[in-house]
mmCIF file of the N, C-alpha and C atoms, coordinates in Angstrom:
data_MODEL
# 
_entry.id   MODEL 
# 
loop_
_atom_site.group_PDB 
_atom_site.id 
_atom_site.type_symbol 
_atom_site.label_atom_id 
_atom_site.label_alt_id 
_atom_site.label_comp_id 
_atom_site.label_asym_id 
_atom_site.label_entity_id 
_atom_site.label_seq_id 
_atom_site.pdbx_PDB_ins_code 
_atom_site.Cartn_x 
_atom_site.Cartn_y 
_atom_site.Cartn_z 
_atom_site.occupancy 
_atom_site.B_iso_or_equiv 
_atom_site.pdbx_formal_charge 
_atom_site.auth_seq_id 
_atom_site.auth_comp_id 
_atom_site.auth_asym_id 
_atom_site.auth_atom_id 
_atom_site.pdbx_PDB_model_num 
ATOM 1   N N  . UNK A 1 1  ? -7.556  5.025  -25.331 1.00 0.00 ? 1  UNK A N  1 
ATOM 2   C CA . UNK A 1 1  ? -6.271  5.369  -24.767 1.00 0.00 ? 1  UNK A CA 1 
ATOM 3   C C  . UNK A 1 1  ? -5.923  4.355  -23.675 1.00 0.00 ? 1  UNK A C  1 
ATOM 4   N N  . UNK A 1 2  ? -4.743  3.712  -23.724 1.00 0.00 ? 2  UNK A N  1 
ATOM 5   C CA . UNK A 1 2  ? -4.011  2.755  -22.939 1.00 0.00 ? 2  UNK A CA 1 
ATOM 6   C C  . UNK A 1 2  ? -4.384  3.463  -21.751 1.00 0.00 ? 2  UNK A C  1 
ATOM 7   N N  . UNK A 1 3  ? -4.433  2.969  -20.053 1.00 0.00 ? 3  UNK A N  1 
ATOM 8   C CA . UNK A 1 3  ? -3.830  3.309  -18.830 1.00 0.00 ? 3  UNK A CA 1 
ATOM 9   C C  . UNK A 1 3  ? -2.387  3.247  -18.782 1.00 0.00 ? 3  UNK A C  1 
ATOM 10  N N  . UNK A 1 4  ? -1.755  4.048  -18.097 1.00 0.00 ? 4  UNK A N  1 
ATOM 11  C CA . UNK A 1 4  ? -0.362  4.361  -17.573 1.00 0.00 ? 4  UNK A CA 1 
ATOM 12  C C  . UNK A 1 4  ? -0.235  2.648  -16.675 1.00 0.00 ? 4  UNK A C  1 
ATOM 13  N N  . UNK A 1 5  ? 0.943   2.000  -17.261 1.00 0.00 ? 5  UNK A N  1 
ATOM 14  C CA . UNK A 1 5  ? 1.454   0.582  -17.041 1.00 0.00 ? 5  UNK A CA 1 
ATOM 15  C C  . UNK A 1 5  ? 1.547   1.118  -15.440 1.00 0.00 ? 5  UNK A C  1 
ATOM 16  N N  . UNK A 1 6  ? 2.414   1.865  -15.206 1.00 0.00 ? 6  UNK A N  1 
ATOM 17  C CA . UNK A 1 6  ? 2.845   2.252  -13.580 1.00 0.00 ? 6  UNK A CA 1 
ATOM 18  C C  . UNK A 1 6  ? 1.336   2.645  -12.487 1.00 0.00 ? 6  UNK A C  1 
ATOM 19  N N  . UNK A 1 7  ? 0.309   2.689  -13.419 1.00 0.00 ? 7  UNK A N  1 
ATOM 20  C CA . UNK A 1 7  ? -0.807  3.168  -12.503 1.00 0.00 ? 7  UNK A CA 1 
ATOM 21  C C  . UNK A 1 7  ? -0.893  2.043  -11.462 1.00 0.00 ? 7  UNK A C  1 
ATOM 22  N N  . UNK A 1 8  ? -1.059  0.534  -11.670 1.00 0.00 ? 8  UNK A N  1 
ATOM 23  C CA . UNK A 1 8  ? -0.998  -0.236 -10.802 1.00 0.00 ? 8  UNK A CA 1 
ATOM 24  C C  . UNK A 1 8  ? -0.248  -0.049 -9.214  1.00 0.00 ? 8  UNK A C  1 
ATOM 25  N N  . UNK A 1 9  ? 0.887   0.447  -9.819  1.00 0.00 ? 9  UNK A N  1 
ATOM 26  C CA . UNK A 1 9  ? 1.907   0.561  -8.625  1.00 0.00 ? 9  UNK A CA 1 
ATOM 27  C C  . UNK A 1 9  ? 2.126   1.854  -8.112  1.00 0.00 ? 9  UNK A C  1 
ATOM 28  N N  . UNK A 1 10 ? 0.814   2.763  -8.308  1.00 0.00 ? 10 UNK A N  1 
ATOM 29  C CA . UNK A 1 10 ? 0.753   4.137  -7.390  1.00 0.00 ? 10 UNK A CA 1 
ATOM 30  C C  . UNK A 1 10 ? -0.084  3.940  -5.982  1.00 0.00 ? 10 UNK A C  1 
ATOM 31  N N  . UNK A 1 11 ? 0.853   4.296  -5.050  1.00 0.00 ? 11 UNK A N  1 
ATOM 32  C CA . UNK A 1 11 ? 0.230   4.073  -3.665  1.00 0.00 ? 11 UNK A CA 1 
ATOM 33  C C  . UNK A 1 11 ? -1.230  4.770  -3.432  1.00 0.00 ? 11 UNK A C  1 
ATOM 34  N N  . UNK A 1 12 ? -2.090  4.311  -2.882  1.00 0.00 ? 12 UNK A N  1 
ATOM 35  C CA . UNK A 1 12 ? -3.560  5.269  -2.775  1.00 0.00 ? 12 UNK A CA 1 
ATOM 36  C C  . UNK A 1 12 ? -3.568  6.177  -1.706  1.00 0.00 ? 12 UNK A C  1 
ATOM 37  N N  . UNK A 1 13 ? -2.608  6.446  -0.582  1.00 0.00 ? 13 UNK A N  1 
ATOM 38  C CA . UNK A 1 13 ? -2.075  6.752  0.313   1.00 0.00 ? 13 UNK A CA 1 
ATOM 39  C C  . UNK A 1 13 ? -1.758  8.355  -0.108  1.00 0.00 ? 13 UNK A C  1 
ATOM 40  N N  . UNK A 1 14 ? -0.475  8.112  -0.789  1.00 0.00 ? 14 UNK A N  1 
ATOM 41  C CA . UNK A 1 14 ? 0.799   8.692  -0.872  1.00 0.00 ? 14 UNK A CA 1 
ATOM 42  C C  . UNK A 1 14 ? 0.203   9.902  -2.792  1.00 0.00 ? 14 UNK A C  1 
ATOM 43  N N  . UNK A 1 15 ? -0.531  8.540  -3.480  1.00 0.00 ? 15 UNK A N  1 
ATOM 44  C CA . UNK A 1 15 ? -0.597  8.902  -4.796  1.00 0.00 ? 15 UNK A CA 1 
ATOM 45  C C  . UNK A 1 15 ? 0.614   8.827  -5.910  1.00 0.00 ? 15 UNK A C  1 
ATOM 46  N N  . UNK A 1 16 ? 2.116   8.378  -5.148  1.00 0.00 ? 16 UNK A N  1 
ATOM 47  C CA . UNK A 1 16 ? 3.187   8.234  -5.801  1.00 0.00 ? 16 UNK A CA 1 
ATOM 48  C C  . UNK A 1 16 ? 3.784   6.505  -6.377  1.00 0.00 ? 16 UNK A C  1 
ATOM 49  N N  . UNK A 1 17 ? 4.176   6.680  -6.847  1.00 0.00 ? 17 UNK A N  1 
ATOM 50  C CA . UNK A 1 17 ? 4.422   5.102  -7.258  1.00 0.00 ? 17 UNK A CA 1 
ATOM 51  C C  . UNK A 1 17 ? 5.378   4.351  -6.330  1.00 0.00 ? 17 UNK A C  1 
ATOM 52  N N  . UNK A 1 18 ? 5.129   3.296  -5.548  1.00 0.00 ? 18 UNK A N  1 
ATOM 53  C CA . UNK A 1 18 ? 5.685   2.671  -4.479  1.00 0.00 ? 18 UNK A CA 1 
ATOM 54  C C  . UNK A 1 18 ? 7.635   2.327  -4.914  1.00 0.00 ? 18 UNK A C  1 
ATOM 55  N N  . UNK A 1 19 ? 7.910   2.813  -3.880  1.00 0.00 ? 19 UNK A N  1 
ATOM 56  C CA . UNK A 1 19 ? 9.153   2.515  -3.964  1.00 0.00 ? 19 UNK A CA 1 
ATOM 57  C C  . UNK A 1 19 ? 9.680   1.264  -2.688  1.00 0.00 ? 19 UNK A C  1 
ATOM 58  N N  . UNK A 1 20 ? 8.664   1.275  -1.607  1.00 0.00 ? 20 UNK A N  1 
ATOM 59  C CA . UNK A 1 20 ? 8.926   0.198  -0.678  1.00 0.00 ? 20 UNK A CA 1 
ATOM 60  C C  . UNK A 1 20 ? 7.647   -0.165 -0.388  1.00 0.00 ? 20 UNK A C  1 
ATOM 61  N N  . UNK A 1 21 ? 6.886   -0.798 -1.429  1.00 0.00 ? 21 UNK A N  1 
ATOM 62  C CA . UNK A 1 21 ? 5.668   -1.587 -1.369  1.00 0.00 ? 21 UNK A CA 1 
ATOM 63  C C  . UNK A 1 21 ? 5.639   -2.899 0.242   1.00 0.00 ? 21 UNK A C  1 
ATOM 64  N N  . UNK A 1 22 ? 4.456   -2.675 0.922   1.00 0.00 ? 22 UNK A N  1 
ATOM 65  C CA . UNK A 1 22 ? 4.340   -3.375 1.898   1.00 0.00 ? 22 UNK A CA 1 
ATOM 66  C C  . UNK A 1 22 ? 2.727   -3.986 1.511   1.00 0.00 ? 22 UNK A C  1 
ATOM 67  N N  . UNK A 1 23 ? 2.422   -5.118 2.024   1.00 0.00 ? 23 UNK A N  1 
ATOM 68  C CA . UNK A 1 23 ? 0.851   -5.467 2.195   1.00 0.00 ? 23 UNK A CA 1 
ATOM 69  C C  . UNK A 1 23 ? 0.615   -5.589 3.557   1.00 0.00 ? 23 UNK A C  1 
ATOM 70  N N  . UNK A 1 24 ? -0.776  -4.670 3.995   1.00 0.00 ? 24 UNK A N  1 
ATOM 71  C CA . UNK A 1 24 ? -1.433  -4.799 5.065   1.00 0.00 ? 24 UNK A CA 1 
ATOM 72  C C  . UNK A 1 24 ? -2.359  -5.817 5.116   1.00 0.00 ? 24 UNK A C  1 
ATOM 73  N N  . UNK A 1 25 ? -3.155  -5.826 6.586   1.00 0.00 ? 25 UNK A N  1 
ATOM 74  C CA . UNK A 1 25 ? -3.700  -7.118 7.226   1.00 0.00 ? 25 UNK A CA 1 
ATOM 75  C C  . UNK A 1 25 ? -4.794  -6.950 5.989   1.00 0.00 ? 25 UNK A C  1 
ATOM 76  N N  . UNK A 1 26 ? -5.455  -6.003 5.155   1.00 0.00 ? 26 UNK A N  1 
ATOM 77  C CA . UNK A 1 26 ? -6.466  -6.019 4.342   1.00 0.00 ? 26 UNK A CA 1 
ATOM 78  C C  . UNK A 1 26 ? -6.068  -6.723 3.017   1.00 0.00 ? 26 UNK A C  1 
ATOM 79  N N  . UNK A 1 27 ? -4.800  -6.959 2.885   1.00 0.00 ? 27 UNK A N  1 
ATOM 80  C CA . UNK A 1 27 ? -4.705  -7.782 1.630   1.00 0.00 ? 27 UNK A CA 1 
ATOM 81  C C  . UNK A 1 27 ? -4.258  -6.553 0.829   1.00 0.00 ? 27 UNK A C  1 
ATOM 82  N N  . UNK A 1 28 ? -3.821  -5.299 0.766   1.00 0.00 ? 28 UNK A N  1 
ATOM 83  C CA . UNK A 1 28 ? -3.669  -4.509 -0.281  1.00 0.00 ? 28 UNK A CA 1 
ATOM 84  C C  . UNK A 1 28 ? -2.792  -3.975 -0.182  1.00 0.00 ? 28 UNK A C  1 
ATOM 85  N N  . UNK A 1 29 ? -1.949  -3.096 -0.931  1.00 0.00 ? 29 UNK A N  1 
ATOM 86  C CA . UNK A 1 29 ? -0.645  -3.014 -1.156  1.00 0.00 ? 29 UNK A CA 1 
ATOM 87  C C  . UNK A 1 29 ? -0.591  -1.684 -1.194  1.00 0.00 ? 29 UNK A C  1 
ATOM 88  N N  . UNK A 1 30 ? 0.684   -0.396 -0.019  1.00 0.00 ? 30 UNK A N  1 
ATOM 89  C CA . UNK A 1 30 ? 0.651   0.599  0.471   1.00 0.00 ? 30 UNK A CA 1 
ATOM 90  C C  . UNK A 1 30 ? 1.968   0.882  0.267   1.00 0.00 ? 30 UNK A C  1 
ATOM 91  N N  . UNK A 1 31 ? 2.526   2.157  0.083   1.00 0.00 ? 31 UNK A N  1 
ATOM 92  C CA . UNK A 1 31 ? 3.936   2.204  0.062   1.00 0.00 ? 31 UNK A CA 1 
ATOM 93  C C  . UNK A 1 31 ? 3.779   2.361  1.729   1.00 0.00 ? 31 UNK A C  1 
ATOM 94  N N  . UNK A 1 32 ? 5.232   1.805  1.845   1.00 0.00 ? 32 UNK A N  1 
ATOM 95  C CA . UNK A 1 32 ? 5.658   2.049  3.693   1.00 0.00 ? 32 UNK A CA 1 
ATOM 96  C C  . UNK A 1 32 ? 5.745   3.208  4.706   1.00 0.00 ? 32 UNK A C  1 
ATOM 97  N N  . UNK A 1 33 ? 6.041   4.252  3.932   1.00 0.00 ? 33 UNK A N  1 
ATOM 98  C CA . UNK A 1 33 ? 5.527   5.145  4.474   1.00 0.00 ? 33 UNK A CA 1 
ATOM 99  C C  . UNK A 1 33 ? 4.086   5.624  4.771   1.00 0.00 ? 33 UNK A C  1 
ATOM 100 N N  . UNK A 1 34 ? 3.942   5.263  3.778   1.00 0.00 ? 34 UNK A N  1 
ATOM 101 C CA . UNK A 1 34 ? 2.367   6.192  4.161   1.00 0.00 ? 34 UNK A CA 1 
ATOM 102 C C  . UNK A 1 34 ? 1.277   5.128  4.649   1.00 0.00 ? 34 UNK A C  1 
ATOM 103 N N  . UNK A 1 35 ? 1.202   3.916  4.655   1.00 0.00 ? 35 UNK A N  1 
ATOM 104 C CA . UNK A 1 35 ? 0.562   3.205  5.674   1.00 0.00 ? 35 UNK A CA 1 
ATOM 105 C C  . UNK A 1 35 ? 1.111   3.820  7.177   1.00 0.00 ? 35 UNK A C  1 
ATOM 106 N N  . UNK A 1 36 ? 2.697   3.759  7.281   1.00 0.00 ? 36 UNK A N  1 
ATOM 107 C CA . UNK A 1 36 ? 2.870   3.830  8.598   1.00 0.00 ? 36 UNK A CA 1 
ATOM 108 C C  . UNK A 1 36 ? 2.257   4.960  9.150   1.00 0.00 ? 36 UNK A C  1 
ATOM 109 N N  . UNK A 1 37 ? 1.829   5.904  8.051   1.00 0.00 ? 37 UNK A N  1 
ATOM 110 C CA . UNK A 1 37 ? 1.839   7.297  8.903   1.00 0.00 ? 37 UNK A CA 1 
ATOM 111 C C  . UNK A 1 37 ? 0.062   6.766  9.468   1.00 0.00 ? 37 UNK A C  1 
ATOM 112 N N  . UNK A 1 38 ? -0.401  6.229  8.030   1.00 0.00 ? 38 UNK A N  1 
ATOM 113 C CA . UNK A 1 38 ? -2.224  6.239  8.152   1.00 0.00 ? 38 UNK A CA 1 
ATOM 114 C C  . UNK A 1 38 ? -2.310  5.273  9.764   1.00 0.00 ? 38 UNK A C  1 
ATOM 115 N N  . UNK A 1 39 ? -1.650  4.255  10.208  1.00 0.00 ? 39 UNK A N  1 
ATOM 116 C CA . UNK A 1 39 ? -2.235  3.242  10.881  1.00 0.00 ? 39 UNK A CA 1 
ATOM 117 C C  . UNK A 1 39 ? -1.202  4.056  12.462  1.00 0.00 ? 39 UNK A C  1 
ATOM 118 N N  . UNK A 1 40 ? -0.267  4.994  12.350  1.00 0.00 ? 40 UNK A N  1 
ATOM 119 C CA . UNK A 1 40 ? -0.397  5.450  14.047  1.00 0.00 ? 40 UNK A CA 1 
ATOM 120 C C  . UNK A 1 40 ? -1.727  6.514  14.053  1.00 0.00 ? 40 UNK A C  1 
ATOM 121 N N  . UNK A 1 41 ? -2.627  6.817  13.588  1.00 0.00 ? 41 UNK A N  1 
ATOM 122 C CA . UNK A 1 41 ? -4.015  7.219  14.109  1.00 0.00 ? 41 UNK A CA 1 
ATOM 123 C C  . UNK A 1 41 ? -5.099  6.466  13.907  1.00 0.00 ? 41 UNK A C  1 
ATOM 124 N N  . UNK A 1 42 ? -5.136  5.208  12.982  1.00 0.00 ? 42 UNK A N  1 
ATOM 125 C CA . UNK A 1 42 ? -5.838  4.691  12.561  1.00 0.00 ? 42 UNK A CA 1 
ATOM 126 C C  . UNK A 1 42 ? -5.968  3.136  12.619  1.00 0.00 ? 42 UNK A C  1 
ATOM 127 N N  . UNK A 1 43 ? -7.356  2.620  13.103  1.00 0.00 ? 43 UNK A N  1 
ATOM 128 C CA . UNK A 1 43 ? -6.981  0.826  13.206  1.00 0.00 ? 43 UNK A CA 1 
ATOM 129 C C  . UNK A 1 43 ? -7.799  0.027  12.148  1.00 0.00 ? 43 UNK A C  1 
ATOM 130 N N  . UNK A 1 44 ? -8.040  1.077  11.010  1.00 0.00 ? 44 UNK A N  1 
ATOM 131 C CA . UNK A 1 44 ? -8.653  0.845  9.730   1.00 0.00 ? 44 UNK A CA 1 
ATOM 132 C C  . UNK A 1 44 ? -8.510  0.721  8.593   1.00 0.00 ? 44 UNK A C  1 
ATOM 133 N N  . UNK A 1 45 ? -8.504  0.311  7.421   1.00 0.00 ? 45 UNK A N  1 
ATOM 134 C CA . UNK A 1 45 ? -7.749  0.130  6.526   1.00 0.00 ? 45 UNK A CA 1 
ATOM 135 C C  . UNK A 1 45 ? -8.027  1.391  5.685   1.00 0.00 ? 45 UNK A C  1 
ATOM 136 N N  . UNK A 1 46 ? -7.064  2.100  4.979   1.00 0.00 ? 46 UNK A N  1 
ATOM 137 C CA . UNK A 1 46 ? -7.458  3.281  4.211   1.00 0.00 ? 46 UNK A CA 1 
ATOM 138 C C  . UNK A 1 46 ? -8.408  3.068  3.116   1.00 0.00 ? 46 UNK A C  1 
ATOM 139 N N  . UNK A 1 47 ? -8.556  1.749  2.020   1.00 0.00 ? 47 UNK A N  1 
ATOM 140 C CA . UNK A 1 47 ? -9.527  1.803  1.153   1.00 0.00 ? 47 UNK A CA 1 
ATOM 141 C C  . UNK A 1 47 ? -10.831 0.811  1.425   1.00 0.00 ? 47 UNK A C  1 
ATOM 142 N N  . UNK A 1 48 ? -11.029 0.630  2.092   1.00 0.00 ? 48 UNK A N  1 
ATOM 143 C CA . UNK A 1 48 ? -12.279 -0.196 2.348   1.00 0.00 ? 48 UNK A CA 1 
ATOM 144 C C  . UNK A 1 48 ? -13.169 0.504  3.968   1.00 0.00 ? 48 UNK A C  1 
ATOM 145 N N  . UNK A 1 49 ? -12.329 0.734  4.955   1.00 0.00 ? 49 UNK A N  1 
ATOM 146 C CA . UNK A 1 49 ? -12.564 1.222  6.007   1.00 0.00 ? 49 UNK A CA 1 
ATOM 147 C C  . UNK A 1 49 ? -12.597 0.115  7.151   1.00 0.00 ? 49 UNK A C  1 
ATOM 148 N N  . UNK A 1 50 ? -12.311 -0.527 6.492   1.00 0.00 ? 50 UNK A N  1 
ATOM 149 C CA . UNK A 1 50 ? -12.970 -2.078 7.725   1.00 0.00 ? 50 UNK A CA 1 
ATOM 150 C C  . UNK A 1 50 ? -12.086 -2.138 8.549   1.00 0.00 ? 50 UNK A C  1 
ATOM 151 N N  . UNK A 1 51 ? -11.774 -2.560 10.209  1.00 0.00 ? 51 UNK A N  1 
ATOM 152 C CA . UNK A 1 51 ? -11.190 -2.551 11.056  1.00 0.00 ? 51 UNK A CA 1 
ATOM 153 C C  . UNK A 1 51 ? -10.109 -3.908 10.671  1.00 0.00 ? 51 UNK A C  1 
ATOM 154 N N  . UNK A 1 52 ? -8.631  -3.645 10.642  1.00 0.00 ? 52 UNK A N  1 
ATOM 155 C CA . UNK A 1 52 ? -8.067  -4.359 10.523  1.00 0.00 ? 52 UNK A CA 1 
ATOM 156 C C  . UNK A 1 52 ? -7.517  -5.312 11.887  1.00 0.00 ? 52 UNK A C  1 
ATOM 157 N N  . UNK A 1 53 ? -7.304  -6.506 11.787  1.00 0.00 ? 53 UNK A N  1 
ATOM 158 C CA . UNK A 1 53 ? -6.932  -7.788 12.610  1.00 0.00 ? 53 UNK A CA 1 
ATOM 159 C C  . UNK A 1 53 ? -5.658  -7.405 13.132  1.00 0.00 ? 53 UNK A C  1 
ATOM 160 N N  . UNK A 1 54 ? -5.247  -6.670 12.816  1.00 0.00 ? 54 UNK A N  1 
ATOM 161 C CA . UNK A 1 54 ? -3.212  -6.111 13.210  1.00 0.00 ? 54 UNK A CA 1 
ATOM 162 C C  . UNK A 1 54 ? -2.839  -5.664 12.103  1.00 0.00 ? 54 UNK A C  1 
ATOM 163 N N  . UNK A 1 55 ? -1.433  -4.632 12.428  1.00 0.00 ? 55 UNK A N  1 
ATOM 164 C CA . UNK A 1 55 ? -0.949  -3.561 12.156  1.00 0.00 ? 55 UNK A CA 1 
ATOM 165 C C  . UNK A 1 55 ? 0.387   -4.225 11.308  1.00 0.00 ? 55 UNK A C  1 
ATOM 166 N N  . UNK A 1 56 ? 0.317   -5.550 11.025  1.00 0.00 ? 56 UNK A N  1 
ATOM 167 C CA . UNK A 1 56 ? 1.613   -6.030 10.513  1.00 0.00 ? 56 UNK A CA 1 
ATOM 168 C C  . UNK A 1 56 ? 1.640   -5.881 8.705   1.00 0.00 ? 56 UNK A C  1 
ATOM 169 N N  . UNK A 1 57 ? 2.968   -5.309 8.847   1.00 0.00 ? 57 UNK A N  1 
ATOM 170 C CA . UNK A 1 57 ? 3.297   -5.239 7.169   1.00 0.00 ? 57 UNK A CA 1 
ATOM 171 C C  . UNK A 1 57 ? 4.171   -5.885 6.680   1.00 0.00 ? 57 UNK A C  1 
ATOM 172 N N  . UNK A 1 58 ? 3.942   -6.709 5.474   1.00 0.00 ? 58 UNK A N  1 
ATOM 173 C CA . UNK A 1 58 ? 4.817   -7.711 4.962   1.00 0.00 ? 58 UNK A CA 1 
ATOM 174 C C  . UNK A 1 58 ? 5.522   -6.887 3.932   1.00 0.00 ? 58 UNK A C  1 
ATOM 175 N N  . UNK A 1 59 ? 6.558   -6.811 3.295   1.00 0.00 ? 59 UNK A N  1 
ATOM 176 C CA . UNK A 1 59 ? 7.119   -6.426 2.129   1.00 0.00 ? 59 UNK A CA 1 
ATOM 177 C C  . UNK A 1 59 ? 6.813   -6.986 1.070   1.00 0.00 ? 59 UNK A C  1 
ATOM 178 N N  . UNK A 1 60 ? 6.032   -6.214 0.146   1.00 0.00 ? 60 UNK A N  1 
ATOM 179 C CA . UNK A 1 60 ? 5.486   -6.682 -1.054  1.00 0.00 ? 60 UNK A CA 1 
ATOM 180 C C  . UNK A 1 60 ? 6.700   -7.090 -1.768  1.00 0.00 ? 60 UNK A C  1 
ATOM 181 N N  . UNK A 1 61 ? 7.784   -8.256 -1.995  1.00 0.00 ? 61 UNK A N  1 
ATOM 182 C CA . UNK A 1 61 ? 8.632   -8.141 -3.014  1.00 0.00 ? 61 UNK A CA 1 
ATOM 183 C C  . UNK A 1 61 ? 8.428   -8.268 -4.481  1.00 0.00 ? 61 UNK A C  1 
ATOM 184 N N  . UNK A 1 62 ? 7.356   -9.156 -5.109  1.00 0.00 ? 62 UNK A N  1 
ATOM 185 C CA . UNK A 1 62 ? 7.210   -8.693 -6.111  1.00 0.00 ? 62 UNK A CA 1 
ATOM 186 C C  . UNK A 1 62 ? 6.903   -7.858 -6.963  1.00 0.00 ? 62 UNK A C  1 
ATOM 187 N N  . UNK A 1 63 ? 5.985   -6.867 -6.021  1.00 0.00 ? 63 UNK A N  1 
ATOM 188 C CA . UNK A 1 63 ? 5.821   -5.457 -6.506  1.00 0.00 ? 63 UNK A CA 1 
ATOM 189 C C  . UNK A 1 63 ? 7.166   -4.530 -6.733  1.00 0.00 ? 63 UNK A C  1 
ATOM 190 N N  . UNK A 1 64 ? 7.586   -4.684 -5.834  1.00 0.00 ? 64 UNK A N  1 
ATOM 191 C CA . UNK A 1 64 ? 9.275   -4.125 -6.027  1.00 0.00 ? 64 UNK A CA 1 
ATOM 192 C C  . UNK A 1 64 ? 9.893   -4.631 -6.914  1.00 0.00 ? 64 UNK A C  1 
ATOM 193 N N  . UNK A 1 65 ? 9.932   -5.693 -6.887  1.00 0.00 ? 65 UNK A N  1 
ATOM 194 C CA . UNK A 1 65 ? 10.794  -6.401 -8.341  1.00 0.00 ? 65 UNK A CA 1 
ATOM 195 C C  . UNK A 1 65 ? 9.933   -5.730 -9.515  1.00 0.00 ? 65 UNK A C  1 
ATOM 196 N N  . UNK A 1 66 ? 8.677   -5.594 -9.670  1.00 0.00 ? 66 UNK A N  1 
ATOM 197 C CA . UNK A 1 66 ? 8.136   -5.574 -10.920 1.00 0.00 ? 66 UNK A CA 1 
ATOM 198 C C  . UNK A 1 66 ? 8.792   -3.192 -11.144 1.00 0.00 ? 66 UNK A C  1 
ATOM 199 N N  . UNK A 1 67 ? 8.375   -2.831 -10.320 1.00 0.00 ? 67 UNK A N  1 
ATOM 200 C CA . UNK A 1 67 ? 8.639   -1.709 -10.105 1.00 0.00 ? 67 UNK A CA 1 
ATOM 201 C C  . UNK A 1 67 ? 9.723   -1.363 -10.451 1.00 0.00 ? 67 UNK A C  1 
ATOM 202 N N  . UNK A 1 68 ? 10.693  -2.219 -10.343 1.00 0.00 ? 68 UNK A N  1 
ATOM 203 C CA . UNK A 1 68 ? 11.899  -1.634 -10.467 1.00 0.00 ? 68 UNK A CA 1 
ATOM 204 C C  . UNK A 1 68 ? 12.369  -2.275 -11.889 1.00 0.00 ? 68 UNK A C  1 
# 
């Protein structure tokens, strides 16, 4: 049985499929909400745990393009 094409682009966060994909300092790709919510209690990355370098989020655009 195939995987679901959209599984790629479900946030690990949220569990929903990104609608405003961002990448954190870990290199991995979060919808925007729900990083923002994880990183005001947290200075860690949600799937690895490792202490991230800063809190900056880039806008994934090709994930969005592909998403949409």
């Amino acid at each position: 049985m195939a995987a679901d094409p959209l599984s790629a682009f479900v946030c690990p966060i949220t569990d929903d499929v990104m609608s405003d994909p961002v990448i954190a300092a870990d290199g991995l790709t979060y919808e925007r909400e729900g990083i923002e919510r994880w990183l005001e209690q947290h200075d860690t990355s949600p799937r690895t745990g490792a202490v991230l370098p800063n809190k900056l989020l880039i806008a994934n655009v090709t994930f969005r393009q592909a998403i949409e």
